[in-house]
N, CA and C of each residue as an Amber inpcrd file, in Angstrom:
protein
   543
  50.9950000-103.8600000 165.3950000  52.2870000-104.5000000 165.5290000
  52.9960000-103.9230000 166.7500000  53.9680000-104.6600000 167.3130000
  54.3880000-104.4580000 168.5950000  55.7210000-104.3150000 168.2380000
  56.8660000-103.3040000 168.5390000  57.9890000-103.1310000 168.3640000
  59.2100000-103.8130000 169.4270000  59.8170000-104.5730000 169.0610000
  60.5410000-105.7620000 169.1850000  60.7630000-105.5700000 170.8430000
  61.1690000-104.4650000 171.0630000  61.9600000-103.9510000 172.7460000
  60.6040000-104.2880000 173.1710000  59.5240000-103.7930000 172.7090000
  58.2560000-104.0210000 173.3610000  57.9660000-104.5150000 173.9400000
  57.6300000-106.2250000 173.1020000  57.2580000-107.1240000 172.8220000
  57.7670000-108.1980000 173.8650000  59.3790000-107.7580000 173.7730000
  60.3480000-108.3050000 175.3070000  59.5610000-108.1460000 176.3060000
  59.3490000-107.0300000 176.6010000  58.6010000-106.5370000 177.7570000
  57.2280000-107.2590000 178.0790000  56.9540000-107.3070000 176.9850000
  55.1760000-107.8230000 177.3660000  55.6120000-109.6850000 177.4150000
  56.6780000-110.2440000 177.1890000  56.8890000-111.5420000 177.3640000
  57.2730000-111.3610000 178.9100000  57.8090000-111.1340000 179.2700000
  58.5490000-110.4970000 180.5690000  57.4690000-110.2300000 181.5290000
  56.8990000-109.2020000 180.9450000  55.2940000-109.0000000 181.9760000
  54.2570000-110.4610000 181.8780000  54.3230000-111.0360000 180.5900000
  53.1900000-112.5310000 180.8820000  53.9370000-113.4240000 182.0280000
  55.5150000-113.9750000 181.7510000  56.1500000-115.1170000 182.5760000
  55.5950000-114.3410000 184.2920000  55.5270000-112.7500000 184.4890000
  55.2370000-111.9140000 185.7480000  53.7190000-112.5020000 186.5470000
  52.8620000-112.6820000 185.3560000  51.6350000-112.4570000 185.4830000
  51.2200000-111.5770000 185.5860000  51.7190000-110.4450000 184.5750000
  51.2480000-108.9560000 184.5080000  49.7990000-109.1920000 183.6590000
  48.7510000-108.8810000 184.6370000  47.5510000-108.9660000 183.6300000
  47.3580000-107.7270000 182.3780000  48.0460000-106.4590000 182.7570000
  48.4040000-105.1850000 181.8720000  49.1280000-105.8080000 180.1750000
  49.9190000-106.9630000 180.9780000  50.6340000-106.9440000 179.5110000
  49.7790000-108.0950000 178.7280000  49.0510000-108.7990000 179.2540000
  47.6980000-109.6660000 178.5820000  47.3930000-108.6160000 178.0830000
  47.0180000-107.2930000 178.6090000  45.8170000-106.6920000 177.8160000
  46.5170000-106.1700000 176.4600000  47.5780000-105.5110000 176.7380000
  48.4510000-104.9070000 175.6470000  48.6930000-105.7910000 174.8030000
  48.7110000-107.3170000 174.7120000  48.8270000-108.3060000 173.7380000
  47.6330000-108.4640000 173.6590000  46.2750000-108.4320000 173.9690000
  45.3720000-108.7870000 173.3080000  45.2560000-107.1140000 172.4850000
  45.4590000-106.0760000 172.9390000  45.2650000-104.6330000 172.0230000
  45.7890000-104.5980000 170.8690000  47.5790000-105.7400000 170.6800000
  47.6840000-105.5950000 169.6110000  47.2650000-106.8840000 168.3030000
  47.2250000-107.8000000 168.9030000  47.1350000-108.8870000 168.0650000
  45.5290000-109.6580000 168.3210000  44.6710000-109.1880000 169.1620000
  43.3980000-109.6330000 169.0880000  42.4060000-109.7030000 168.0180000
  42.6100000-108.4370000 166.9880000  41.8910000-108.8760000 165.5330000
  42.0950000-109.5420000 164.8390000  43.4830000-109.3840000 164.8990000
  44.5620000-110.4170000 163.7740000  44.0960000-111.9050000 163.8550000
  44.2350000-112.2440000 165.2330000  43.4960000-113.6690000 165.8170000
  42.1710000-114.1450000 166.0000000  41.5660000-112.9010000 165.8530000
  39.5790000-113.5260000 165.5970000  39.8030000-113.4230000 163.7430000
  40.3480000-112.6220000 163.1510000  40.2700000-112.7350000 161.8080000
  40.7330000-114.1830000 161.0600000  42.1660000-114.7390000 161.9800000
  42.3040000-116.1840000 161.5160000  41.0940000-116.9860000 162.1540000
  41.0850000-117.1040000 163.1600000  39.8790000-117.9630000 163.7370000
  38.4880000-117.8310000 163.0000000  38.1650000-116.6260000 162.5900000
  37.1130000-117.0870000 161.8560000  37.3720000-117.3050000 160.3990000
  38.2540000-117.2590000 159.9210000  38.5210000-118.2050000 158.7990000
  38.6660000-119.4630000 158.5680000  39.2360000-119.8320000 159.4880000
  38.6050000-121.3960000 159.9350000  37.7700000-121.7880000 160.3020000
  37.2320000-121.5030000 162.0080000  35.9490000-122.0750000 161.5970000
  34.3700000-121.4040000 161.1260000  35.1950000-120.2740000 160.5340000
  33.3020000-119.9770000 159.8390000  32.0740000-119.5200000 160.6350000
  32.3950000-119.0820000 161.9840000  31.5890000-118.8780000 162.5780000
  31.6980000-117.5930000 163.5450000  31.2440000-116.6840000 163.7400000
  31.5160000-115.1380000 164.8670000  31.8630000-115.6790000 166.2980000
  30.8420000-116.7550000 166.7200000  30.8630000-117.1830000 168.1530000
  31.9220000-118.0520000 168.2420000  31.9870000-118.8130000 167.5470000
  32.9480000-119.8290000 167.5240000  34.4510000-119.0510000 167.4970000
  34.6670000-118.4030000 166.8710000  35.9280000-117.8920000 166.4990000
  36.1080000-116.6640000 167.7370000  35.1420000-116.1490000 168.7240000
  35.4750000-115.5140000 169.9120000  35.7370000-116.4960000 170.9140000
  35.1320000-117.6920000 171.0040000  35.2930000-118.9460000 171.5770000
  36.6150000-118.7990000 171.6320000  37.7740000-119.2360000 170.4160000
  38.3700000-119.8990000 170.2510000  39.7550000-118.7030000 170.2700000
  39.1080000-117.4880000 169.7940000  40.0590000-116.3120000 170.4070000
  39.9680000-116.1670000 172.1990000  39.2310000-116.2230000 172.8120000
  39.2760000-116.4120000 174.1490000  40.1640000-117.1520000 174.7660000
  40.1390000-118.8330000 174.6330000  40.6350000-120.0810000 174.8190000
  41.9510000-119.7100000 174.7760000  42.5420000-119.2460000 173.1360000
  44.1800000-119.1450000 172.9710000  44.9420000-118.2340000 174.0890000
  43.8300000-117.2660000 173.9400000  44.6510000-115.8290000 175.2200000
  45.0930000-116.3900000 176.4600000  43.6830000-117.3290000 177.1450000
  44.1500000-118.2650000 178.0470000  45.3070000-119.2650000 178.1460000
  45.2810000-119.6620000 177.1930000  46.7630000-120.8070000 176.8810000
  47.4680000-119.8790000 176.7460000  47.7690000-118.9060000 176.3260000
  48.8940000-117.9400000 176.2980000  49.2020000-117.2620000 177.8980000
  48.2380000-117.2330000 178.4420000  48.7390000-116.9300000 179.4410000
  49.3310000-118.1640000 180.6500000  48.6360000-118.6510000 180.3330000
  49.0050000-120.0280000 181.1070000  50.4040000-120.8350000 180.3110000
  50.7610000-120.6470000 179.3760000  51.8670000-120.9860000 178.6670000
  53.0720000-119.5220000 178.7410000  52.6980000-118.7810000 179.7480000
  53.8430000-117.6050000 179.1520000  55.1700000-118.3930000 179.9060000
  55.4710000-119.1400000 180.4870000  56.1800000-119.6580000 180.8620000
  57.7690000-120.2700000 179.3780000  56.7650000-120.5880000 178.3870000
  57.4980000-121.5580000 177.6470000  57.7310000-120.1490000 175.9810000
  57.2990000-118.9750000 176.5030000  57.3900000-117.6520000 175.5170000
  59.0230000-117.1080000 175.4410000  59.0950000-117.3260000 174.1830000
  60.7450000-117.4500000 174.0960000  60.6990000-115.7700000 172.9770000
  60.7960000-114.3820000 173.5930000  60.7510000-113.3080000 172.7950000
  61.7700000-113.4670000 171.5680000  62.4480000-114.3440000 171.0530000
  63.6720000-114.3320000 170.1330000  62.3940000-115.0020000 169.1860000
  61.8780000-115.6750000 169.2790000  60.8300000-116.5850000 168.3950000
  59.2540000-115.6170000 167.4180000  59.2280000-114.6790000 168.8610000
  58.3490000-114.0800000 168.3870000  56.2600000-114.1340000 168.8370000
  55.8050000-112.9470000 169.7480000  54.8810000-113.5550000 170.6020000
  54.0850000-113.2950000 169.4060000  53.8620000-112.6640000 168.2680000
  52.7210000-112.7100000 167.3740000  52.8750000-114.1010000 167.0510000
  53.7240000-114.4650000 166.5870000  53.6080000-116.3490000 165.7920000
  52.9950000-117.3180000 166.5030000  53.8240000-116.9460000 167.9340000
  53.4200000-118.2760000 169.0230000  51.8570000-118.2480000 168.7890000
  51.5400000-117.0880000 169.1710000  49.8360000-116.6210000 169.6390000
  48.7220000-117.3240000 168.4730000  49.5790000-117.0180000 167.2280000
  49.0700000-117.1960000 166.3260000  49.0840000-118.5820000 166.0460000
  49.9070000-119.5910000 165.9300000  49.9610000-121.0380000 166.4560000
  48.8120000-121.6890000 167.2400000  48.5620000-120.5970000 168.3080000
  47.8670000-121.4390000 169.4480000  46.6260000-121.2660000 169.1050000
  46.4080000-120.0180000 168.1490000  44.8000000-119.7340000 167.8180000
  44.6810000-120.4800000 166.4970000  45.4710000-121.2480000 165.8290000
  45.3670000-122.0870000 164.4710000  44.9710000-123.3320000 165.0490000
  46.0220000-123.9210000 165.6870000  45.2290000-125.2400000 166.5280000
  44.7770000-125.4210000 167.2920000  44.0700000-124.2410000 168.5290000
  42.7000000-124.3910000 168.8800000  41.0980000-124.1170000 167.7640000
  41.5640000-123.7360000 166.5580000  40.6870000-123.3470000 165.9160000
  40.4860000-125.0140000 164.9350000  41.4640000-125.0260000 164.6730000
  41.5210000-126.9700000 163.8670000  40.9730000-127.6770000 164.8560000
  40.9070000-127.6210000 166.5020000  40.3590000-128.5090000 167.1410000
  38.9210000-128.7850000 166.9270000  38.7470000-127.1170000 167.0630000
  36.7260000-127.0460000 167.3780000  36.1920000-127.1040000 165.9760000
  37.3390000-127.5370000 164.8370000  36.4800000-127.5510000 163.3670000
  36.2110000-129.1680000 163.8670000  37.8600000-129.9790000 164.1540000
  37.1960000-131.4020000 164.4710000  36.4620000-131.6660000 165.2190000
  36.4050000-131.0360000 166.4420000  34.9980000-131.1780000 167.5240000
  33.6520000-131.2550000 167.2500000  33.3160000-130.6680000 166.0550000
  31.9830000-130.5230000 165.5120000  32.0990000-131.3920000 163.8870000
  33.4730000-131.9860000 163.5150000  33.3280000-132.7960000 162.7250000
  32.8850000-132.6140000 161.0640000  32.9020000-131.2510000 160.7570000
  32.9280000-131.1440000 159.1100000  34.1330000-129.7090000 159.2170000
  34.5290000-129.0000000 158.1100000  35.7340000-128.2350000 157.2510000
  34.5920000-127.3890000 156.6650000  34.8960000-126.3420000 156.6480000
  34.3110000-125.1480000 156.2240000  34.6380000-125.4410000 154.3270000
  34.0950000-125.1110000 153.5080000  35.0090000-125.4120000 152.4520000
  34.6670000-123.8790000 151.4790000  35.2930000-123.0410000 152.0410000
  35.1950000-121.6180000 151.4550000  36.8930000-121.1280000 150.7920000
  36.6980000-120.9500000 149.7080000  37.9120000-120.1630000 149.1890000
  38.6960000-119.1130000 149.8780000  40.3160000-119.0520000 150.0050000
  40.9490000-118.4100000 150.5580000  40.3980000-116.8630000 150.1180000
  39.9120000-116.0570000 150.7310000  40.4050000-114.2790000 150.5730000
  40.2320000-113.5910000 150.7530000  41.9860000-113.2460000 150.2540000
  42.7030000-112.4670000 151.0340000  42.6400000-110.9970000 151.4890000
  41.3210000-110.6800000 150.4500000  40.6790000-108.9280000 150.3750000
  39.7190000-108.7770000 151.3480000  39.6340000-110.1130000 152.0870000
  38.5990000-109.9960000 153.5460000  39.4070000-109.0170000 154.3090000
  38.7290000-108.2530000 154.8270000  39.2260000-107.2330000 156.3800000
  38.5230000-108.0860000 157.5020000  39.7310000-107.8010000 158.2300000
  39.7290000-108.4190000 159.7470000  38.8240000-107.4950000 160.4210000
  37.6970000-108.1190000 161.1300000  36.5930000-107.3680000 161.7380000
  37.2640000-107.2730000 163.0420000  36.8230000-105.8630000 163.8120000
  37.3710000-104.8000000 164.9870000  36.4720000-103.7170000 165.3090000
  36.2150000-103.6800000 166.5140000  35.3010000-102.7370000 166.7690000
  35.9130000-101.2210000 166.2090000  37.2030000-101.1230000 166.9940000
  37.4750000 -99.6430000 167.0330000  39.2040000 -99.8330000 166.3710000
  38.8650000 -99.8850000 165.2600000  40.4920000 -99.7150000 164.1300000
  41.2120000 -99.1720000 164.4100000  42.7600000 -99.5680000 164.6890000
  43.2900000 -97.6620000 164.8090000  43.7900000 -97.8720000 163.0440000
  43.6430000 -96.5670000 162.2080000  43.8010000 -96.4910000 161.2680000
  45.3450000 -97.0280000 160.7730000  46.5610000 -96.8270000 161.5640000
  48.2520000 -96.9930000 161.2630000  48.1010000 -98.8830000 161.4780000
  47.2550000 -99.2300000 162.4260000  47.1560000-101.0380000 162.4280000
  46.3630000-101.3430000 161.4340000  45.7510000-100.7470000 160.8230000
  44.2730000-101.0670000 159.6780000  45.6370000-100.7760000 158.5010000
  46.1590000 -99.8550000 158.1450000  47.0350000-100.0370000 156.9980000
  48.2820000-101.0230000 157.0620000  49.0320000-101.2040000 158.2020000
  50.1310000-102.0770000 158.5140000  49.4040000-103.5970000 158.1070000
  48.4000000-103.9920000 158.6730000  47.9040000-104.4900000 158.1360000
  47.5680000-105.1720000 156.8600000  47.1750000-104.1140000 156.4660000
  46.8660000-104.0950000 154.6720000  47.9380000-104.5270000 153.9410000
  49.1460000-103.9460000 154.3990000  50.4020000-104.1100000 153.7110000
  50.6890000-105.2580000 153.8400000  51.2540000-105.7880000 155.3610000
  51.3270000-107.6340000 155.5800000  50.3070000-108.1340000 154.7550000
  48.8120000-108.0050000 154.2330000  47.9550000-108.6250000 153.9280000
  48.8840000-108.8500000 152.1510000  49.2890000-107.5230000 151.6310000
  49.7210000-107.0720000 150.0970000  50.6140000-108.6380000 150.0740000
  51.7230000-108.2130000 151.2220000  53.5080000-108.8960000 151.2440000
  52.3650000-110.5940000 151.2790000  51.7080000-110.8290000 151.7060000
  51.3850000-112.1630000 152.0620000  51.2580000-112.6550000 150.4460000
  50.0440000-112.3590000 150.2710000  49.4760000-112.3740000 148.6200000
  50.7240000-112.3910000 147.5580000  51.2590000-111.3500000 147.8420000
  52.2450000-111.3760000 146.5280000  53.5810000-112.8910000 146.7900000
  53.9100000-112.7320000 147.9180000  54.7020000-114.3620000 147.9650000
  54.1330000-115.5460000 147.7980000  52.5250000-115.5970000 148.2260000
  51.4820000-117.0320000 147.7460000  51.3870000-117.1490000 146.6540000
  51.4970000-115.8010000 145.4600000  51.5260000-115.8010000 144.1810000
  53.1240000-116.7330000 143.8920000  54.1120000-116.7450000 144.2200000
  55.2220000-117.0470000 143.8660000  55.5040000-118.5920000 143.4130000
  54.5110000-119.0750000 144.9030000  54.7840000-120.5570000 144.9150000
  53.7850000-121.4410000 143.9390000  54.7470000-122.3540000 143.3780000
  53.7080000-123.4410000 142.4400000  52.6940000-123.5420000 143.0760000
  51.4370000-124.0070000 141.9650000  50.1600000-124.2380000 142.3140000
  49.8900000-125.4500000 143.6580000  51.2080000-126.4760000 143.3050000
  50.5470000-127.4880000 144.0040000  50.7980000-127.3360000 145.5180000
  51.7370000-126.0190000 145.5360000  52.5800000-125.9660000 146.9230000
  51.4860000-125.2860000 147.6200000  50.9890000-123.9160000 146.6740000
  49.9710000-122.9650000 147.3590000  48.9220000-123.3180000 147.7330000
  48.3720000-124.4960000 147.0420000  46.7880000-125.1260000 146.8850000
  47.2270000-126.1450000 148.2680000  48.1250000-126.8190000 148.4230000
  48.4330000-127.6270000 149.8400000  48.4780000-126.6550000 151.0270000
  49.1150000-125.4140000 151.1200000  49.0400000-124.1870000 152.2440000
  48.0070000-123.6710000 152.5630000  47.1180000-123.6880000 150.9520000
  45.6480000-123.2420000 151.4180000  45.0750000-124.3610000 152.4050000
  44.7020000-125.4600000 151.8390000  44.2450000-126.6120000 152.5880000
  44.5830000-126.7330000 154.0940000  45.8170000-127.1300000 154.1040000
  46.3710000-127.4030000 155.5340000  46.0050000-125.9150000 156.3400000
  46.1930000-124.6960000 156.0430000  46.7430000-123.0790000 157.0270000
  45.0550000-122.5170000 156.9500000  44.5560000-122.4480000 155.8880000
  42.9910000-121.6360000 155.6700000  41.7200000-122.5280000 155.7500000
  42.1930000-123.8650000 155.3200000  40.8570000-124.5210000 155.2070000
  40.8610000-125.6180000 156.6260000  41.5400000-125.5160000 156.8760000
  41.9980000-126.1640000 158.6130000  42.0050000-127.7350000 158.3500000
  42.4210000-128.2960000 157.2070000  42.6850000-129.4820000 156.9930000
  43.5830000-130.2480000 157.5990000  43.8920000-131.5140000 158.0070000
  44.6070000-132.1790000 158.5980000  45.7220000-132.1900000 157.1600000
  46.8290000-133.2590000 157.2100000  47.8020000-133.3380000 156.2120000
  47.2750000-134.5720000 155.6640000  46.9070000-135.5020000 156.6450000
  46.0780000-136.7150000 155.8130000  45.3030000-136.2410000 155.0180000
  43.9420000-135.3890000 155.8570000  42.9850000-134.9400000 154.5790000
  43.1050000-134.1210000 153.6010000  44.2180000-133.5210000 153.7810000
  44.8930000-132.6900000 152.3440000  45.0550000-134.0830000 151.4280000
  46.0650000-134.4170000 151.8730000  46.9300000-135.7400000 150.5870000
  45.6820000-136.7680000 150.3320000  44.4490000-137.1080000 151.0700000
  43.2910000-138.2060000 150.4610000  42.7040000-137.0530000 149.4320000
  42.3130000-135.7220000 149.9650000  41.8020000-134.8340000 148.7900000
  42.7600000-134.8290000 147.4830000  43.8190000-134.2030000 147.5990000
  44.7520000-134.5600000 146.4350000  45.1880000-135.8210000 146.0670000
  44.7570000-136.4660000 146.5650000  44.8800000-137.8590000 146.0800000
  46.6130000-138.3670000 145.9780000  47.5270000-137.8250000 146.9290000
  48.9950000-138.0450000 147.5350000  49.3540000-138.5280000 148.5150000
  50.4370000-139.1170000 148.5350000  50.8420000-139.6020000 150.0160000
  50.9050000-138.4300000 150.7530000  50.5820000-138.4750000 152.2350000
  51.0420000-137.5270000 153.3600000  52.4680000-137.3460000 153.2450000
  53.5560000-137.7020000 152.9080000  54.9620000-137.2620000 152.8440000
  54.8020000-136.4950000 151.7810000  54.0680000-136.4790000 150.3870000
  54.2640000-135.1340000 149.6470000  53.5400000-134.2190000 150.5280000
  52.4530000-134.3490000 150.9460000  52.0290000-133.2270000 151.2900000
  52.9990000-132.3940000 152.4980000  54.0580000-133.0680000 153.1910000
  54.7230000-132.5290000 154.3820000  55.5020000-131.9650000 153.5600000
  56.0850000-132.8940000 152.7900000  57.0040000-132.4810000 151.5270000
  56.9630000-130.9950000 150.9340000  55.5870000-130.8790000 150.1510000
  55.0170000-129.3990000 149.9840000  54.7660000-128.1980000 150.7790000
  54.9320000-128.7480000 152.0010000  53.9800000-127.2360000 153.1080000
  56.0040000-127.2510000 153.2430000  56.8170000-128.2360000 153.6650000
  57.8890000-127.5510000 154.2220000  58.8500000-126.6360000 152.9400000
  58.7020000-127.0750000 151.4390000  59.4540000-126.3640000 150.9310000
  58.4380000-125.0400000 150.8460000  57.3100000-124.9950000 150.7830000
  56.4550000-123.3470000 150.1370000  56.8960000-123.0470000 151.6610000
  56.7010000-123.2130000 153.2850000  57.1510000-122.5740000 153.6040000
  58.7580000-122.1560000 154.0430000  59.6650000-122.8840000 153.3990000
  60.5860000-122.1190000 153.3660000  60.8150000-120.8940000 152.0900000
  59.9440000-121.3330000 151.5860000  59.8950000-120.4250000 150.3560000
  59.2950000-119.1570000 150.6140000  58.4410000-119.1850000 151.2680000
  57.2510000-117.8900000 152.0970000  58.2610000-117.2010000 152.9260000
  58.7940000-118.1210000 153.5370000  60.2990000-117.1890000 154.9840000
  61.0910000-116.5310000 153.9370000  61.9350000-116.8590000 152.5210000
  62.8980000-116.2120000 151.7750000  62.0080000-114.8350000 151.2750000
  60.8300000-115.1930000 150.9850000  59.7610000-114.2670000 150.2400000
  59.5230000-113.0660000 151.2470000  59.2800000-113.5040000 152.3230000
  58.5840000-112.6020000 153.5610000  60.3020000-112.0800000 153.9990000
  61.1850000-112.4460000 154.0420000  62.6390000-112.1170000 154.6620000
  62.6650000-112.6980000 156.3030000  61.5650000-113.3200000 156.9460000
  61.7310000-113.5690000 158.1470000  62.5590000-115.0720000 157.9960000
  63.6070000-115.2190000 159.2960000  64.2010000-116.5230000 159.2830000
  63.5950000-117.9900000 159.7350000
């Protein structure tokens, strides 16, 4: 995790084209982002693929990096829907159960990011526990299983407005749970 004054800085150094502060954002959030990526698409290569690609759009997008928003989210955004792309690019959905007791693979851990970690991993789990089944089982779909919102609501057999319906109240429900705004 990157401490907020930081974090300014390393937005500040990308809009620069500080290649230093690429690296310092890939030092801190690069596992975090092959760990989502390969939860989607299911694959080691694919998911360095697709961790590669985002860093690039991130750098080529530091332009539009607004530090009040937050560069872990953005990053994390850009590695969710480049990762939904290359599931549709190749045209089938992984269909593996969310979990959450997976560790994010890293060559060299630092032990204080391996527990910070752990903990966001705890805070995540215990607020997914909170939300109704039908809200959590739609978050899984759409966020872990890299489903479109159509193919959520034809799987559940709902209109696409419940399903928008569902992801926007669980995640406002996840922001009250988590305390972020």
């Amino acid at each position: 995790m990157i401490e907020e004054r930081h974090e300014r800085e390393l937005v500040e150094g990308l809009r620069k084209d500080d290649r230093e502060s690429l690296a310092a954002v890939y030092d801190a959030y690069g596992a975090l982002a092959y760990g989502l990526a390969l939860r989607i698409v299911g694959s080691q290569t694919e998911a360095e693929d697709v961790v590669q690609e985002s860093f690039l759009a991130l750098w080529r997008q530091a332009d539009r990096l607004d530090a009040e928003k937050g560069l872990r989210s953005y990053l994390l955004s850009i590695v969710h829907h480049r990762a939904i792309d290359r599931l549709r690019g190749r045209g089938r959905r992984p269909e593996t159960e969310l979990d959450l007791d997976l560790p994010i693979p890293s060559n060299d851990e630092d032990p204080a990011d391996t527990a910070a970690r752990n903990s966001e991993r705890e805070t995540v789990r215990a607020a997914l526990v909170v939300l109704p089944a039908e809200q959590r089982r739609t978050v899984e779909m759409v966020y872990f299983h890299g489903l479109t919102m159509s193919e959520a609501a034809e799987r559940l057999s709902i209109p696409v407005g419940t399903v928008k319906s569902r992801l926007r109240l669980a995640l406002g429900r996840l922001r009250q749970e988590l305390g972020t705004p």
